[in-house]
MDAnalysis code that builds the backbone (N, CA, C; Angstrom):
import MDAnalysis as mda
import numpy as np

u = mda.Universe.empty(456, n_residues=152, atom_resindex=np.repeat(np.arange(152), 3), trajectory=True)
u.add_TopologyAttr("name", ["N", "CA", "C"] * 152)
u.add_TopologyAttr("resid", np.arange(1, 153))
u.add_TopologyAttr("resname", ["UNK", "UNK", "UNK", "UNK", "UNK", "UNK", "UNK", "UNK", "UNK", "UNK", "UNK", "UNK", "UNK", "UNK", "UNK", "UNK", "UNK", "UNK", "UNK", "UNK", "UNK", "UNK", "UNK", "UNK", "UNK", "UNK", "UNK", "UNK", "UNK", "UNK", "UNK", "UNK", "UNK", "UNK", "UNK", "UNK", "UNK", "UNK", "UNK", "UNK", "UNK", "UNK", "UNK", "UNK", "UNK", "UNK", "UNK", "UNK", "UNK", "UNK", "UNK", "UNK", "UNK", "UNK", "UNK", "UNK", "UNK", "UNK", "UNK", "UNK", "UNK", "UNK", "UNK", "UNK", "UNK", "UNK", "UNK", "UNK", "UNK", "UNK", "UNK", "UNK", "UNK", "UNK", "UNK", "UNK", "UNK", "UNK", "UNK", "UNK", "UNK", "UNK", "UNK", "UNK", "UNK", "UNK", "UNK", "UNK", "UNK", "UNK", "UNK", "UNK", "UNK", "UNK", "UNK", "UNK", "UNK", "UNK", "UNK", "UNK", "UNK", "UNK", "UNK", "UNK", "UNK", "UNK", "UNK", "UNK", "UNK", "UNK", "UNK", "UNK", "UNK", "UNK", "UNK", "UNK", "UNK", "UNK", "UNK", "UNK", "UNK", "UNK", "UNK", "UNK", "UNK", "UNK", "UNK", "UNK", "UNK", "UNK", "UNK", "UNK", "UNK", "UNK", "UNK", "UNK", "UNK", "UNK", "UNK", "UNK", "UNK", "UNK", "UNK", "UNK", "UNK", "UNK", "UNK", "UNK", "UNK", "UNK", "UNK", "UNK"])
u.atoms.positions = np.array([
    [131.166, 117.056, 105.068],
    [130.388, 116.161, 104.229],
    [129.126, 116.886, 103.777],
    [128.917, 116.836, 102.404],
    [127.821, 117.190, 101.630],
    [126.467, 116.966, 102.126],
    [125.629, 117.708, 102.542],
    [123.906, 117.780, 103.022],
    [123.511, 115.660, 101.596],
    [122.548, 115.484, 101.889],
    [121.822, 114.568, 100.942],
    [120.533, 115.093, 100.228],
    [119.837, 115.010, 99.503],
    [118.965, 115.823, 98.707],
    [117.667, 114.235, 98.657],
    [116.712, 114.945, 98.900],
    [115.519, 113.450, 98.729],
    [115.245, 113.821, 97.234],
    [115.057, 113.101, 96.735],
    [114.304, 112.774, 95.334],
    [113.513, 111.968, 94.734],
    [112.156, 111.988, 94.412],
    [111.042, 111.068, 93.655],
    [111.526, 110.218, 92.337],
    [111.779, 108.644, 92.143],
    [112.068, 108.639, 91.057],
    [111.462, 108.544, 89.788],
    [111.504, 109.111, 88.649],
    [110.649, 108.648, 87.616],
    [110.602, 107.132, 87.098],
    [111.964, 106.277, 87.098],
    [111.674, 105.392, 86.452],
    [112.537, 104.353, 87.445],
    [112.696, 102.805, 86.964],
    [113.717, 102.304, 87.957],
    [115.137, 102.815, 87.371],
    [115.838, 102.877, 88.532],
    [117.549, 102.638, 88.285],
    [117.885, 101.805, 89.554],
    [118.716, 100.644, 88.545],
    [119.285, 99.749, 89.444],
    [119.897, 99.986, 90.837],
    [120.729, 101.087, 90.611],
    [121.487, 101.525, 92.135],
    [120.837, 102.037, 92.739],
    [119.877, 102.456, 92.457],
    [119.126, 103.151, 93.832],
    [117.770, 102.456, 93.895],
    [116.823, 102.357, 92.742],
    [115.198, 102.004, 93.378],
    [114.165, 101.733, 92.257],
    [112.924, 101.476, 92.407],
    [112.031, 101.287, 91.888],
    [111.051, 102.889, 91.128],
    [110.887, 102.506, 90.198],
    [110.084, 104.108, 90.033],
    [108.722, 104.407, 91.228],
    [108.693, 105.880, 91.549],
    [108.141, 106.240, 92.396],
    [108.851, 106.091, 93.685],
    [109.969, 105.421, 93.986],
    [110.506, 105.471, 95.023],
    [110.990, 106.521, 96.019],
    [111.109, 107.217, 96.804],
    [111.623, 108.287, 97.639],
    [112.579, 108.045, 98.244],
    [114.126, 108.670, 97.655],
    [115.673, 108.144, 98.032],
    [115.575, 109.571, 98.418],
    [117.581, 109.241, 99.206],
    [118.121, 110.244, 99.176],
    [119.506, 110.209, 98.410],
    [120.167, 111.218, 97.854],
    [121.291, 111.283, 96.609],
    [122.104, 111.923, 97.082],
    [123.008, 112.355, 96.874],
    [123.860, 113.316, 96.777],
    [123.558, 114.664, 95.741],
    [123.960, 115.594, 96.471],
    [122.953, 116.945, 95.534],
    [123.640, 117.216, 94.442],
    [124.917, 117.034, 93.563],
    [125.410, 116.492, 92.176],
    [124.738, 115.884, 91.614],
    [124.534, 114.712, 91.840],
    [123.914, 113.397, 91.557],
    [122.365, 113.645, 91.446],
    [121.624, 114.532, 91.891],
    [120.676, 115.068, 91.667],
    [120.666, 116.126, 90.605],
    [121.285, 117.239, 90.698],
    [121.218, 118.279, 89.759],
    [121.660, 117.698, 88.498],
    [123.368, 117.273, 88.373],
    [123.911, 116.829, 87.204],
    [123.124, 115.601, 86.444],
    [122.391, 115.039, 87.018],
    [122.111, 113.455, 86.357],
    [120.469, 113.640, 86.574],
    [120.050, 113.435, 87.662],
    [118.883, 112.692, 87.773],
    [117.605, 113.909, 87.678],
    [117.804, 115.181, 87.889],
    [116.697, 116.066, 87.180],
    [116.859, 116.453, 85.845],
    [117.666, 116.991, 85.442],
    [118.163, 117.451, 84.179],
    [117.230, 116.256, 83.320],
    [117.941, 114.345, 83.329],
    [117.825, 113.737, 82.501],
    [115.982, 113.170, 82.350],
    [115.567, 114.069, 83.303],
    [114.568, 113.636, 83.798],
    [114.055, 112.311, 84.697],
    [114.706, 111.731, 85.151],
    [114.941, 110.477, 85.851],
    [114.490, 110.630, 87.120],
    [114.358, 111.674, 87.680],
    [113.230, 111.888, 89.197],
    [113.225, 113.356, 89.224],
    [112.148, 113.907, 89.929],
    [111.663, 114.771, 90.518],
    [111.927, 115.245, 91.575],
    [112.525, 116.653, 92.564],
    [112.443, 117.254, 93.703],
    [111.019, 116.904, 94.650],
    [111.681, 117.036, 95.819],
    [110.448, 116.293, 97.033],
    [109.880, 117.802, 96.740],
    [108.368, 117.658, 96.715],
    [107.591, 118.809, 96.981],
    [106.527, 117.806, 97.895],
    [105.490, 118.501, 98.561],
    [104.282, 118.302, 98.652],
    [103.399, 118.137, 97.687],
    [103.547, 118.709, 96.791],
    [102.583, 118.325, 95.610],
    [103.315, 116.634, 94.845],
    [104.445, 116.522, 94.697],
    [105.046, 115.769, 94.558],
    [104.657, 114.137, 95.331],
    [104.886, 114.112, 96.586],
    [104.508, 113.232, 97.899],
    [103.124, 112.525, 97.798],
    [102.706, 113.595, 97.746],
    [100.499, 113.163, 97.120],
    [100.790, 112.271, 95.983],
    [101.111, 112.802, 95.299],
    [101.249, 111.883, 93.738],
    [101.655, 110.458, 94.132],
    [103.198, 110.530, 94.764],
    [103.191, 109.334, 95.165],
    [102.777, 108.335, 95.753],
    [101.932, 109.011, 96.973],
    [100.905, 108.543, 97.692],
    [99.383, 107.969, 96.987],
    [99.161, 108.372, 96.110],
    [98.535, 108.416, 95.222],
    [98.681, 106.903, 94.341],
    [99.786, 107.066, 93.898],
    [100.498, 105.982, 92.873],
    [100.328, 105.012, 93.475],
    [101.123, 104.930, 95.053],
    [101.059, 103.725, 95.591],
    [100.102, 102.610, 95.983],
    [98.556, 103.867, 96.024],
    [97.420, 102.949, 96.745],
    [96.767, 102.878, 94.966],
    [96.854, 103.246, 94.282],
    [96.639, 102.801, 92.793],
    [96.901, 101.745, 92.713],
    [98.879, 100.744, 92.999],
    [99.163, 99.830, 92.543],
    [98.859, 99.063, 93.522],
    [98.809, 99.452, 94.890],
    [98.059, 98.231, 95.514],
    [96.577, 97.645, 95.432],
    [95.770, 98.714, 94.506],
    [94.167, 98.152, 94.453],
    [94.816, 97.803, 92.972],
    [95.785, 97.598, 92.002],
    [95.762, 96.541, 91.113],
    [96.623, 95.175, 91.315],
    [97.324, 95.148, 92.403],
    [97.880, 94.138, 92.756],
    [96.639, 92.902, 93.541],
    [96.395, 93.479, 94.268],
    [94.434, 93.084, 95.156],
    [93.899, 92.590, 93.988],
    [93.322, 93.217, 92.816],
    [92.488, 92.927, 92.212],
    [93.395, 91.643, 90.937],
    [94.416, 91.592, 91.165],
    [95.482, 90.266, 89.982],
    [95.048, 89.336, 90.834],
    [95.256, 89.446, 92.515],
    [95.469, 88.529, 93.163],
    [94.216, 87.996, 93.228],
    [93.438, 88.291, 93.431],
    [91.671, 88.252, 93.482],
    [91.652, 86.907, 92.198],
    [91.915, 87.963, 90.820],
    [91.361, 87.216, 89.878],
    [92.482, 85.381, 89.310],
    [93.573, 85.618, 90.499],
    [94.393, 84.092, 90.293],
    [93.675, 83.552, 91.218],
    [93.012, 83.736, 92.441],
    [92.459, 82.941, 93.323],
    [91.148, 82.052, 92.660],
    [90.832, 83.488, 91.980],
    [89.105, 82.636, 91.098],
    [89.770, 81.569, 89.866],
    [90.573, 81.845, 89.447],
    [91.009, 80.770, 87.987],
    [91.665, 79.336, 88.869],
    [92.207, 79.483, 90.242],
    [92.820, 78.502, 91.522],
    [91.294, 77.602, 91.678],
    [90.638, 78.340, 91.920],
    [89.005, 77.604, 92.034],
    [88.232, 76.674, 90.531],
    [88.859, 77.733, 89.400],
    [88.339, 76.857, 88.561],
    [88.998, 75.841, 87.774],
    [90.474, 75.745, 87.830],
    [91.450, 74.772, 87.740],
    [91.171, 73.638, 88.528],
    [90.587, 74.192, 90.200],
    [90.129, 72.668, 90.683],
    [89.084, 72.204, 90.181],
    [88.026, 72.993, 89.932],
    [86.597, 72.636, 89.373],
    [86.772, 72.335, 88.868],
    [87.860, 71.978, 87.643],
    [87.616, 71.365, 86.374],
    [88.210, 70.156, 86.572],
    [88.974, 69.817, 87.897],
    [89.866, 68.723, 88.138],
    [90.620, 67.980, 86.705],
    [90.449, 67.419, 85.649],
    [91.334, 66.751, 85.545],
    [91.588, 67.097, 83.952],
    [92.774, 67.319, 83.279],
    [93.244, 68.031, 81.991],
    [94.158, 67.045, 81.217],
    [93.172, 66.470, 79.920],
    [94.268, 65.215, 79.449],
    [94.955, 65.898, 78.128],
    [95.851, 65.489, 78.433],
    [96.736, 65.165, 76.476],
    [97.212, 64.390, 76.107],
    [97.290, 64.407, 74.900],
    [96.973, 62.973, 74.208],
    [98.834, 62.939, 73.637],
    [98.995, 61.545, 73.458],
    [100.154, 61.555, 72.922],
    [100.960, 60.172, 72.106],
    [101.332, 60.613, 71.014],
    [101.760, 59.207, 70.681],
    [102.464, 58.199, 71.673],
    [102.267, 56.796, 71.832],
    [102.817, 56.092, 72.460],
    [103.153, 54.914, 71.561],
    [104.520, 54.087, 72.258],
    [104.676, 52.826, 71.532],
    [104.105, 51.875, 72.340],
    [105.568, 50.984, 72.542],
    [105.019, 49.558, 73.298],
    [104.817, 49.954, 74.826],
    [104.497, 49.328, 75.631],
    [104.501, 49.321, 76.882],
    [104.203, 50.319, 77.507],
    [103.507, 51.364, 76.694],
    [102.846, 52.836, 77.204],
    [104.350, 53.888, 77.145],
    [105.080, 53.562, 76.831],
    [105.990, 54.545, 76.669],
    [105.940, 55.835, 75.131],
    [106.063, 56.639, 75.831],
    [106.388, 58.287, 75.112],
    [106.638, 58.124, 74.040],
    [106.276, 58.174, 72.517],
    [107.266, 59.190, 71.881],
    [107.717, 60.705, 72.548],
    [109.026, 60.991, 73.069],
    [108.731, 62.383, 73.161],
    [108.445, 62.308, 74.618],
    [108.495, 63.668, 75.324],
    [107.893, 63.675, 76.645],
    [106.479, 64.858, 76.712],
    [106.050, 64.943, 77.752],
    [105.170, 65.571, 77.838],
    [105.585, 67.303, 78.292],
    [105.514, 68.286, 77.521],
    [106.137, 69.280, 77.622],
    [105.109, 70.286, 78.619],
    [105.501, 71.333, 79.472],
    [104.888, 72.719, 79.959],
    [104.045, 73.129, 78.903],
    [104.555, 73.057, 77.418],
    [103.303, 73.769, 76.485],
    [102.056, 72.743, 75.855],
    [102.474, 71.939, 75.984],
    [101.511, 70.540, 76.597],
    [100.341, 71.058, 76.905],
    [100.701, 71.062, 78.499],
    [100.231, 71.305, 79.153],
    [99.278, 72.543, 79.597],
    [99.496, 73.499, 79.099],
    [99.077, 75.176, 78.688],
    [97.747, 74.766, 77.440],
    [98.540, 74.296, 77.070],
    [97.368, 74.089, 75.178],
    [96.070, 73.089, 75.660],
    [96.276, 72.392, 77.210],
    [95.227, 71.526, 77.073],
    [94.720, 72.627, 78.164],
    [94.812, 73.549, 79.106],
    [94.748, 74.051, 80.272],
    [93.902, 75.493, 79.392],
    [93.891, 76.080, 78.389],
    [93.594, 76.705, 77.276],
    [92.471, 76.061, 76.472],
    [92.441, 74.527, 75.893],
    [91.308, 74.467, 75.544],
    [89.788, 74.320, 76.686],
    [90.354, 73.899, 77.786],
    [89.390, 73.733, 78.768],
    [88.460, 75.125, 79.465],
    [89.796, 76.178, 79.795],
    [89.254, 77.436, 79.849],
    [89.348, 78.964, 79.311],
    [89.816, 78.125, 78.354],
    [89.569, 79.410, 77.162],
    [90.191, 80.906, 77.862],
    [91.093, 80.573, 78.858],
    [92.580, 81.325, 79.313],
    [93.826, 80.727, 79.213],
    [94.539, 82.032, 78.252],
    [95.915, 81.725, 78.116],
    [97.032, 81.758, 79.292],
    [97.830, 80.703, 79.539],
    [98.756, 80.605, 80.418],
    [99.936, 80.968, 79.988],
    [100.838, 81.287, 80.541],
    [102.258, 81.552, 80.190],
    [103.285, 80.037, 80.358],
    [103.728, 79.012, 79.412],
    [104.378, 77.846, 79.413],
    [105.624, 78.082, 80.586],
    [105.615, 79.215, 81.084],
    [106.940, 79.256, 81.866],
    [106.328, 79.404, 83.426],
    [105.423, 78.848, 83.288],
    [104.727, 79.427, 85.187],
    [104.381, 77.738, 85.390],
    [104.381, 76.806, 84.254],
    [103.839, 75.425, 84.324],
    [105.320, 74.917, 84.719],
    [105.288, 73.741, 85.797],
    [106.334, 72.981, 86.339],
    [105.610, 71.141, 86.024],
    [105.906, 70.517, 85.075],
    [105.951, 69.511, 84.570],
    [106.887, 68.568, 85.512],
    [106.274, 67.519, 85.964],
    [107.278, 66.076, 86.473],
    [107.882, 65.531, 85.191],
    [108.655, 64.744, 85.349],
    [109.222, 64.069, 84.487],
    [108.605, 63.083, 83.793],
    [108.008, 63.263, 82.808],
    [106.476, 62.179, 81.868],
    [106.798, 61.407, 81.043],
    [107.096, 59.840, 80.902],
    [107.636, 59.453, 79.754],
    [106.728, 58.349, 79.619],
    [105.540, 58.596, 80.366],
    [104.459, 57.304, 80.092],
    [103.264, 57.818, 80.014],
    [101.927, 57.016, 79.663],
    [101.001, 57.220, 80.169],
    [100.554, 56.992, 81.327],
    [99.707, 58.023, 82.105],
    [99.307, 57.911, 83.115],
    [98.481, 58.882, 83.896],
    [98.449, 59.280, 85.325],
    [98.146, 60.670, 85.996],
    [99.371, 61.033, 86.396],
    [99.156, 62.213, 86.519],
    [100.523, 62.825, 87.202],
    [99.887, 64.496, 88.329],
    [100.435, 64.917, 88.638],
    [100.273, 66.065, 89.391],
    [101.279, 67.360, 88.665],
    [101.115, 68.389, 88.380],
    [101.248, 69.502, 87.803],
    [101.146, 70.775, 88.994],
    [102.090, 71.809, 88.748],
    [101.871, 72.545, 89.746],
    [102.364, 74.053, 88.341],
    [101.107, 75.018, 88.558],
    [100.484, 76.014, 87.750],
    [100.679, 77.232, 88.908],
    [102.204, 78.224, 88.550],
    [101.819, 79.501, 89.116],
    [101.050, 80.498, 88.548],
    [100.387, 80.656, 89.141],
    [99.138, 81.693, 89.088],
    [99.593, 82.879, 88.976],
    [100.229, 83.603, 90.547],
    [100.577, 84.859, 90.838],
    [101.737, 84.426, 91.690],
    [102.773, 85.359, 92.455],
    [103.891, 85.520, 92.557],
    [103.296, 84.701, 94.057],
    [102.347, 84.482, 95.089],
    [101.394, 84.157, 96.302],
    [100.941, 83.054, 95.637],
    [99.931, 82.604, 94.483],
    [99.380, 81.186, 94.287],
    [99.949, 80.466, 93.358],
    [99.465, 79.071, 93.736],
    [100.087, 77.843, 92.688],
    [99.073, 76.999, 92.939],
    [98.984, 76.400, 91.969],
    [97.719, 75.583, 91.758],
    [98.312, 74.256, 91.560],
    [97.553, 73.368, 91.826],
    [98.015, 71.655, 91.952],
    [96.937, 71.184, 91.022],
    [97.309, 70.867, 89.354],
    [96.095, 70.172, 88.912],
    [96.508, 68.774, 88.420],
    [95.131, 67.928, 87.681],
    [96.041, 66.708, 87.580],
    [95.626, 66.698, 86.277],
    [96.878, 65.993, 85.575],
    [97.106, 65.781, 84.821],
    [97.256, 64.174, 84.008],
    [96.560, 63.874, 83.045],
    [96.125, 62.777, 82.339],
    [97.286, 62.513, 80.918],
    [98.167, 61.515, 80.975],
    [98.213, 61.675, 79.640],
    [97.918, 60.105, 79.084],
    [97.144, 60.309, 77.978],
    [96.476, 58.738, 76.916],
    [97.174, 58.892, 75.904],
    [96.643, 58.007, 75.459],
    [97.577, 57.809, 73.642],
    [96.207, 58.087, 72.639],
    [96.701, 58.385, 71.342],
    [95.737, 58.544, 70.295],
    [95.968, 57.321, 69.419],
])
């Protein structure tokens, strides 16, 4: 059986890893494919640093995302309560329901930060009323805000 060869990767590939990762290959699979195409690098020491390098890079920007969802977690509560307005008929019922981008557009005029409509988890809204809203932040926070909807 064939020795294994370590290799740095440049970018992701599904079967094996994440870029920057440190695998081991088969030494074909290294020469024929993955240096040539440029797709990873031979283990050196000079090599290893780099990675070492890379890694505490992305963990002081992961720290510092997480940092700055905790402070917007603080001011989502501070601001406690986020209305939108919405046509209604008889009996307080909906035209329409109350959508995630709703919800973003009123969460946006309040703090003048854009949310992504796909991190907002909406209850099911077909009236006026309060409701509770849950806002992922980061892949670690979620925020619980409340939510108002009136009629115009």
């Amino acid at each position: 059986m064939a020795k294994r060869v370590q290799v740095v990767l440049n970018e992701d590939i599904v079967s094996l890893g994440k870029d920057g990762a440190l695998v081991e290959v088969a030494p074909g699979y290294a020469r024929n494919f993955l240096l040539p195409y440029g797709k990873a690098l031979p283990v050196t020491p000079a090599v290893l640093k780099q990675v070492k390098h890379r890694r505490a890079k992305q963990a002081e920007h992961e720290a510092a995302k997480k940092q700055e969802a905790i402070d917007f977690q603080t001011a989502l509560v501070t601001i406690g309560r986020f209305t939108v307005k919405k046509q209604v008929g008889e009996d307080g019922v909906l035209f329409g329901t109350v959508t995630n981008g709703d919800v973003a557009e009123a969460i946006q005029e309040a703090t003048q930060k854009e949310l992504d409509r796909r991190d907002i988890t909406v209850p099911e809204v077909h009236g006026v009323g309060k409701y509770k809203v849950q806002v992922k932040l980061h892949s670690e926070i979620t925020a619980e805000i409340n939510l108002e909807v009136v009629s115009y």
